[in-house]
TORKOL-4160 file (C-alpha; in steps of 0.2 Angstrom, whole numbers, padded with zeros to 4 digits, m for minus):
194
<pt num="1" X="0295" Y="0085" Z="m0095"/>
<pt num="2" X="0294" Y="0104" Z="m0092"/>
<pt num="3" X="0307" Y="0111" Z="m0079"/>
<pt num="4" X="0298" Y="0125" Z="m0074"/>
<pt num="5" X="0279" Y="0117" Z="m0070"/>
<pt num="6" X="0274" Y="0120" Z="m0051"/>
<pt num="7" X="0260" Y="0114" Z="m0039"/>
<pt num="8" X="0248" Y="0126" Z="m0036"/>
<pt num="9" X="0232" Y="0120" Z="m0028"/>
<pt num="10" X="0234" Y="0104" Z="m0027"/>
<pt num="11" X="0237" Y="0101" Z="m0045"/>
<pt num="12" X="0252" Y="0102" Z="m0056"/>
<pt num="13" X="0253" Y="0117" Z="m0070"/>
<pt num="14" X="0266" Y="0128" Z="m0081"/>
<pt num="15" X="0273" Y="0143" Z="m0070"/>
<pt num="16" X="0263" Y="0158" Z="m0086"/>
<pt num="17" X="0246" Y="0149" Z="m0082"/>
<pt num="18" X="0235" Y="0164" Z="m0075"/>
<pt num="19" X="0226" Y="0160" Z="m0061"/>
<pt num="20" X="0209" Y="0173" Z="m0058"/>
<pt num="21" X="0196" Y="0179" Z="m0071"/>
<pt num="22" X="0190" Y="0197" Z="m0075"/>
<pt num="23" X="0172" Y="0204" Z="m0072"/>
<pt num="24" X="0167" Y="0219" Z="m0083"/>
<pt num="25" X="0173" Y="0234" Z="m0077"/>
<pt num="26" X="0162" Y="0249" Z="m0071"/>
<pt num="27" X="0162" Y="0264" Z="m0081"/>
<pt num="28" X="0171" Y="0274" Z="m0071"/>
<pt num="29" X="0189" Y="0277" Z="m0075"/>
<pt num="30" X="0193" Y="0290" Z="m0090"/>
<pt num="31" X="0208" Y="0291" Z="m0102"/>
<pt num="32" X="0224" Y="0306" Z="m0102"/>
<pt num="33" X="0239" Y="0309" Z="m0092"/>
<pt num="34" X="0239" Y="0321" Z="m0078"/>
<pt num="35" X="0260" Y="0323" Z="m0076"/>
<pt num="36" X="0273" Y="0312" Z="m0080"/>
<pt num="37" X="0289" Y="0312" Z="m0067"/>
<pt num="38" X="0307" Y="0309" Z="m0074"/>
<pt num="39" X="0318" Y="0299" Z="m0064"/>
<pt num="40" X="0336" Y="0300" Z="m0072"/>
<pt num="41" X="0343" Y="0282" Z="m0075"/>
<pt num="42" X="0348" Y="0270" Z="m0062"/>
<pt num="43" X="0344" Y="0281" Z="m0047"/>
<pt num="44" X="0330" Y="0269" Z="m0043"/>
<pt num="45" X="0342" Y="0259" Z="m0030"/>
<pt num="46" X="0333" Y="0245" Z="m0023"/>
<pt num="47" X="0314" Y="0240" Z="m0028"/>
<pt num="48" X="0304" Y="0231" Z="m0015"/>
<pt num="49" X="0289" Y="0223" Z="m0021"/>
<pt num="50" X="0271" Y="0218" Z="m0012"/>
<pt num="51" X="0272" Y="0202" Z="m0005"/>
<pt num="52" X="0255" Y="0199" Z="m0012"/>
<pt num="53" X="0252" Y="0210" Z="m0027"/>
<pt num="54" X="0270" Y="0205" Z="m0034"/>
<pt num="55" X="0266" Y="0216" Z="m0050"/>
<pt num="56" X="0265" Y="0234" Z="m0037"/>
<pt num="57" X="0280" Y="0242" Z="m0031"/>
<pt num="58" X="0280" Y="0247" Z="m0014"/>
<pt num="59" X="0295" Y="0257" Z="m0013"/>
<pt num="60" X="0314" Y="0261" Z="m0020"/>
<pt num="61" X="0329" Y="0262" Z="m0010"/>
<pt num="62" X="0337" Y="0279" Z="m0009"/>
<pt num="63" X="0325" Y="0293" Z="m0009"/>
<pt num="64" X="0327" Y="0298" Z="m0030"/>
<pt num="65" X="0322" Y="0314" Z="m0038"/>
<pt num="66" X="0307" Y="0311" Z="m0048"/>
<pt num="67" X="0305" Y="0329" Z="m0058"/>
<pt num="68" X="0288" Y="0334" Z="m0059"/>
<pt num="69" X="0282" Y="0338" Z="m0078"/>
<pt num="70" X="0263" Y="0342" Z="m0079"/>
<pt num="71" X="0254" Y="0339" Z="m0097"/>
<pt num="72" X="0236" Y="0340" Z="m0104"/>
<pt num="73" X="0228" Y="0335" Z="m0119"/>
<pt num="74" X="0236" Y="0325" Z="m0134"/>
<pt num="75" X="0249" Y="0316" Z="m0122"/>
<pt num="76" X="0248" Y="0298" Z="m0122"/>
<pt num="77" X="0257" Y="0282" Z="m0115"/>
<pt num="78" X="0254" Y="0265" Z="m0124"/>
<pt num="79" X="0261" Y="0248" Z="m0122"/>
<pt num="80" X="0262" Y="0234" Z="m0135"/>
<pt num="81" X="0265" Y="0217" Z="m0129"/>
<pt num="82" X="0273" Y="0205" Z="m0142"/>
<pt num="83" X="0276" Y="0187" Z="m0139"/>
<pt num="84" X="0284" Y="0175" Z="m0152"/>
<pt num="85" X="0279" Y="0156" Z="m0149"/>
<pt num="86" X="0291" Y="0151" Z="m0162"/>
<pt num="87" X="0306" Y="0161" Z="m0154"/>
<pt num="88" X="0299" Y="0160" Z="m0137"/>
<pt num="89" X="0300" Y="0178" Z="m0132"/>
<pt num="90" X="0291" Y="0192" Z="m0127"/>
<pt num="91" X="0293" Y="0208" Z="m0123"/>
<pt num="92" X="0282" Y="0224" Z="m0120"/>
<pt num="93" X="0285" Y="0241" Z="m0132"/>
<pt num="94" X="0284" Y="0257" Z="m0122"/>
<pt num="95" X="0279" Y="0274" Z="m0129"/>
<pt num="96" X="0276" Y="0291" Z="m0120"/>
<pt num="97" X="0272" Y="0306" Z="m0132"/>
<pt num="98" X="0271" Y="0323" Z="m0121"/>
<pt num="99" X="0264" Y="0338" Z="m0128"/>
<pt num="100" X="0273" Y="0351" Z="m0121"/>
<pt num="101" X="0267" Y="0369" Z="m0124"/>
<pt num="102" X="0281" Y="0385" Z="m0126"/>
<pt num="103" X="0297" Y="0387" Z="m0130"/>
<pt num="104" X="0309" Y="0391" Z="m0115"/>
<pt num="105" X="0328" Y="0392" Z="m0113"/>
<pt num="106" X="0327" Y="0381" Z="m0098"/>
<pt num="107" X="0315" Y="0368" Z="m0107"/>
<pt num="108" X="0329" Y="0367" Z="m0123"/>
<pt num="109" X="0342" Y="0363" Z="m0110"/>
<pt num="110" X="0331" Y="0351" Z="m0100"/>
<pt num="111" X="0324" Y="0341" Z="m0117"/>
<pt num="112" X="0342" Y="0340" Z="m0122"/>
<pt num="113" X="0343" Y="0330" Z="m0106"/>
<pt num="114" X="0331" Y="0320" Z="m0108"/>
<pt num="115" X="0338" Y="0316" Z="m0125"/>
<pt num="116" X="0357" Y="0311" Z="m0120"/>
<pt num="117" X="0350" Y="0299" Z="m0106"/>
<pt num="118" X="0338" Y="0286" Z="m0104"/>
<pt num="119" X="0327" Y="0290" Z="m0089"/>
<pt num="120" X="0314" Y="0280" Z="m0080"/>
<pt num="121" X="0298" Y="0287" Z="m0079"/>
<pt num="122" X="0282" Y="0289" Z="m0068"/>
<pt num="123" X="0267" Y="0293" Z="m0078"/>
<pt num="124" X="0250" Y="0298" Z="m0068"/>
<pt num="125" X="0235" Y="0297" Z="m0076"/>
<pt num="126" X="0217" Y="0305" Z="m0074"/>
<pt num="127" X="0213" Y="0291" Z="m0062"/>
<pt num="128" X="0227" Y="0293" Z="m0051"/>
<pt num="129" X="0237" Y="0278" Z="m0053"/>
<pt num="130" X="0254" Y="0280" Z="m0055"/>
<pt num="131" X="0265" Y="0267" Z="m0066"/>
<pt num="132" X="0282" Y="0265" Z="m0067"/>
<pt num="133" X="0289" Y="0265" Z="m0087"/>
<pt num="134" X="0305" Y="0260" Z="m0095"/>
<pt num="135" X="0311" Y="0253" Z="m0079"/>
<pt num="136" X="0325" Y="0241" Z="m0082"/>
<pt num="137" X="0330" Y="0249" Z="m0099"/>
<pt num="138" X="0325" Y="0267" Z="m0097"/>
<pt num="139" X="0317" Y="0277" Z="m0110"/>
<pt num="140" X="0325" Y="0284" Z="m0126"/>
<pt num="141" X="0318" Y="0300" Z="m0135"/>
<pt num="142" X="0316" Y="0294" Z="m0154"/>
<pt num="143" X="0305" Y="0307" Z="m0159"/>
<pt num="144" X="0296" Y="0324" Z="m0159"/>
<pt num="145" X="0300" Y="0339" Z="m0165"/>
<pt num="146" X="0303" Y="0361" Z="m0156"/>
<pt num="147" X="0293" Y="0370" Z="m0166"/>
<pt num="148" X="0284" Y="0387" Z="m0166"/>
<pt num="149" X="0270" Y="0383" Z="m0177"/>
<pt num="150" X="0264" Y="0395" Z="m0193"/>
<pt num="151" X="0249" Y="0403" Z="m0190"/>
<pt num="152" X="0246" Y="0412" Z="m0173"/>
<pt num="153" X="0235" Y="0399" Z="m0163"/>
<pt num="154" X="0248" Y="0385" Z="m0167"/>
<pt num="155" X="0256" Y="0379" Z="m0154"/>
<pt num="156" X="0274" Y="0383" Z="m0150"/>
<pt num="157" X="0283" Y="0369" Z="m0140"/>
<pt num="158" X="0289" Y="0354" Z="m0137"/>
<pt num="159" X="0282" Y="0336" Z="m0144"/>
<pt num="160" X="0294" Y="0323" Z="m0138"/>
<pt num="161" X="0292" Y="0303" Z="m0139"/>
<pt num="162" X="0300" Y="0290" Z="m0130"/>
<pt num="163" X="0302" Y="0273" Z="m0133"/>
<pt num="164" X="0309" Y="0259" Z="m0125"/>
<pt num="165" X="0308" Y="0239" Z="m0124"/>
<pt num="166" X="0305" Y="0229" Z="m0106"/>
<pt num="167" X="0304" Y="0213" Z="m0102"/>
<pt num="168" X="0288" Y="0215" Z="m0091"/>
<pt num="169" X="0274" Y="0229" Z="m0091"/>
<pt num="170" X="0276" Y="0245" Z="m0082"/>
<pt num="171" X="0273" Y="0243" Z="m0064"/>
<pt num="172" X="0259" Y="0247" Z="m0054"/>
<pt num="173" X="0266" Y="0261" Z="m0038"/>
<pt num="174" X="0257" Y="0257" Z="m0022"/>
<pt num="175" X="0242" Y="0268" Z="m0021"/>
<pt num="176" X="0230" Y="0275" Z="m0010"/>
<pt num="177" X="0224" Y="0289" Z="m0023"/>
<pt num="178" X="0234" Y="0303" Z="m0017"/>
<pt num="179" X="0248" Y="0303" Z="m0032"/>
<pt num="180" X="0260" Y="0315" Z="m0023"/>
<pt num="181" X="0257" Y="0305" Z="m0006"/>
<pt num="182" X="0259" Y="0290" Z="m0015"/>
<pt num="183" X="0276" Y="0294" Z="m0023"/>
<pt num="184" X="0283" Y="0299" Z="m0006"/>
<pt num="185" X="0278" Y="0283" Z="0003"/>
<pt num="186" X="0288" Y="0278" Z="m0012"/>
<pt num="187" X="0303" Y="0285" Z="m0007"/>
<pt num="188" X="0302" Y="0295" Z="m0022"/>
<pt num="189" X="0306" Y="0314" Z="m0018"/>
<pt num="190" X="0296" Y="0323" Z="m0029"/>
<pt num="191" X="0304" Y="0340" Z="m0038"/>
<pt num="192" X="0288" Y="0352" Z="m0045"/>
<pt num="193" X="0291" Y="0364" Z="m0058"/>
<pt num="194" X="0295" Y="0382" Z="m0058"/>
C-alpha cells in the first residue's frame, strides 16, 4: 500500500523508521561556538557523502574559500525541526546569532556582504565538530544590529542573525578532532582573519 516501504533485515518497514537506540551520553561535551567559517553561496560544487555514515560530508568538489570568523561568548547556533503530519512536511529552521565585537571599516563592508548574499556556513563548536549549516538554501541575515553601546563598557560591534530553512539538518564534516585539518581534508581552503 505504501510505495516507499523497503526490506531491511529480513522484514518489511516504511523507509523514516530509525534503526539504533541512544545510551546516555557522558558528561563530557560543553556548549559555545569557537569560529564560524563563511562559504559564499554555491561554491560548494560537488558534496560527497560517507558511504556508511550517510549524514557526514566527507568532502566538496572545488577547493572553496571558507573565511574564518573567530567568536566567544553569547553566539549561538540552533535548529528547530517542524514536522506537520497533516501536511506531511517537514523541514529544519536554522539560526546563527554572532557576537561580533568592534566596529571596523572592513567589517561594515564585509557584514554588508554577508547581508546581500545567502552564504553557507561552517560552525565549529567547543567540542571540535564542525557542521555544515544552510547548505542547500544558504543563510539570510534577518537581524541584528551596529552599535556602539552607551556607557563605556558596552560593547561596540556587530550582533548579526541568520536564518534559513533546509530540508534536512546541518551536516556533520568528517572529523578526526583537528577542525582546521579537518576542513582541508574537506577540500575547504580555509581564509583566517587579519
Amino acid at each position: 500500500a505504501y510505495p516507499f516501504l523497503i526490506t531491511y533485515k529480513n522484514k518489511t518497514q516504511m523507509a523514516c523508521d530509525i534503526s539504533r537506540g541512544r545510551l546516555e551520553a557522558c558528561k563530557d561535551s560543553v556548549g559555545g561556538i569557537n569560529a564560524v567559517y563563511f562559504v559564499n553561496k554555491d561554491n560548494l560544487g560537488a558534496i560527497t557523502y560517507d558511504t556508511t555514515d550517510t549524514d557526514v560530508i566527507e568532502s566538496v568538489a572545488g577547493t572553496p574559500d571558507a573565511y574564518k570568523f573567530e567568536v566567544r561568548g553569547a553566539s549561538t547556533y540552533t535548529e528547530t525541526p517542524t514536522s506537520s503530519r497533516e501536511n506531511g512536511t517537514t523541514f529544519f529552521e536554522q539560526v546563527l546569532e554572532l557576537q561580533l565585537p568592534k566596529l571596523t571599516k572592513e567589517d561594515h563592508q564585509t557584514v554588508k556582504l554577508l547581508a546581500f548574499g545567502s552564504p553557507h556556513v561552517i560552525i565549529e563548536d567547543n567540542n571540535k565538530n564542525l557542521l555544515l549549516a544552510f547548505l542547500e538554501y544558504g543563510g539570510d541575515i534577518t537581524g541584528g544590529s551596529i552599535a556602539t553601546g552607551a556607557a563605556m563598557g558596552d560593547m561596540s560591534g556587530y550582533t548579526l542573525t541568520f536564518t534559513g530553512m533546509e530540508k534536512i539538518p546541518a551536516n556533520f564534516i568528517a572529523s578526526t578532532g583537528v577542525p582546521s585539518v579537518d576542513l582541508a581534508a574537506a577540500g575547504f581552503t580555509v581564509v583566517s582573519g587579519t
